[in-house]
C-alpha atoms as one frame of an Amber mdcrd trajectory, in Angstrom:
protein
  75.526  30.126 -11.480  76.713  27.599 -13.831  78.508  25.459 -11.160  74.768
  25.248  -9.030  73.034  24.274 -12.183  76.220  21.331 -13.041  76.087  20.500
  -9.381  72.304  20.125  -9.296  72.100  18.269 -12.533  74.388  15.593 -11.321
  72.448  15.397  -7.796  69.231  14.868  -9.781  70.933  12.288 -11.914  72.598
  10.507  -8.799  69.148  10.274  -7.428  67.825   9.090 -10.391  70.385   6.076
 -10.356  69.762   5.516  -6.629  65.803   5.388  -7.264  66.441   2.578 -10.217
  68.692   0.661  -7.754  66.602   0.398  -5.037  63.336  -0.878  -7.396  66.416
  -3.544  -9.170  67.611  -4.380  -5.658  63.748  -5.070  -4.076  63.379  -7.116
  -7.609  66.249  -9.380  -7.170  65.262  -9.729  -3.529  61.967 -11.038  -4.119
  62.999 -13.455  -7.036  66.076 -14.986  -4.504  62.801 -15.567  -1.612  61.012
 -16.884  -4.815  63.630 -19.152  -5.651  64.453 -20.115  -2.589  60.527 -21.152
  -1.462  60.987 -23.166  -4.543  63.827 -24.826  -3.888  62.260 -25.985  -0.314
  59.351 -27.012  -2.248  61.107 -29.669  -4.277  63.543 -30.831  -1.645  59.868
 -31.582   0.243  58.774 -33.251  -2.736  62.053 -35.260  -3.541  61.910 -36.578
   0.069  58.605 -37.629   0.131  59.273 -39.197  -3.449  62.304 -40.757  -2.033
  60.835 -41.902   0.904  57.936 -43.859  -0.499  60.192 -45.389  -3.352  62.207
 -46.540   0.031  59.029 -48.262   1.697  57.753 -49.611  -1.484  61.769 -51.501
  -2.278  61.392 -52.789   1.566  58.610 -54.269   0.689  59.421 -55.521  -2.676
  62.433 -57.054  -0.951  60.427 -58.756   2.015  58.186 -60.476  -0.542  60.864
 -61.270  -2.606  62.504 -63.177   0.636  59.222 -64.562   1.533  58.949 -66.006
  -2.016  62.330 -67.387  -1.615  61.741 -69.170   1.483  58.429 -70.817   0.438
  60.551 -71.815  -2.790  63.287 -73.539  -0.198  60.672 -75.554   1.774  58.876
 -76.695  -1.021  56.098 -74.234   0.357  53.315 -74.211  -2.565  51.108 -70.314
  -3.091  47.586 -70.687  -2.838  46.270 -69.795  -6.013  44.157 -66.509  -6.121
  42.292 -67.245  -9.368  40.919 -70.252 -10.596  41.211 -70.864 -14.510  38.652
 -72.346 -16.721  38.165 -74.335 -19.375  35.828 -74.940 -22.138  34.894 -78.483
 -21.199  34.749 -76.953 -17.673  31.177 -75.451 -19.023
């Protein structure tokens, strides 16, 4: 009698364990899907970031060549405000 009470004490503990493992394994499933949707989410975001920092140097470098070339031909900018003056008034 005593060796069917031991034996189903320990089953009722190993089921206990193997409940509590399965809720801790479900748990550290759902925060690695968590972390990895995260993870997508900023390497999205860091491309995009990356990509318009791209296209905005491109253009900062064809102005900057543009600029140069006007500056090797003598090229003058048209001016794009006008300043005045007191005795303008």
């Amino acid at each position: 009698m005593r060796k069917i009470v031991l034996v189903a004490a320990i089953a009722g503990a190993a089921l206990s364990l193997a409940a509590c493992s399965k809720g801790t394994e479900d748990s550290a499933k759902e925060t690695a899907d968590n972390a990895m949707a995260d993870a997508s989410a900023n390497a999205d975001a860091m491309a995009e970031t990356a990509s318009t920092a791209a296209a905005d140097a491109g253009a900062a470098v064809k102005d900057a060549a543009a600029a140069a070339t006007d500056a090797a031909t003598g090229a003058t900018a048209t001016p794009t405000a006008t300043a005045t003056t007191e005795a303008a008034k």
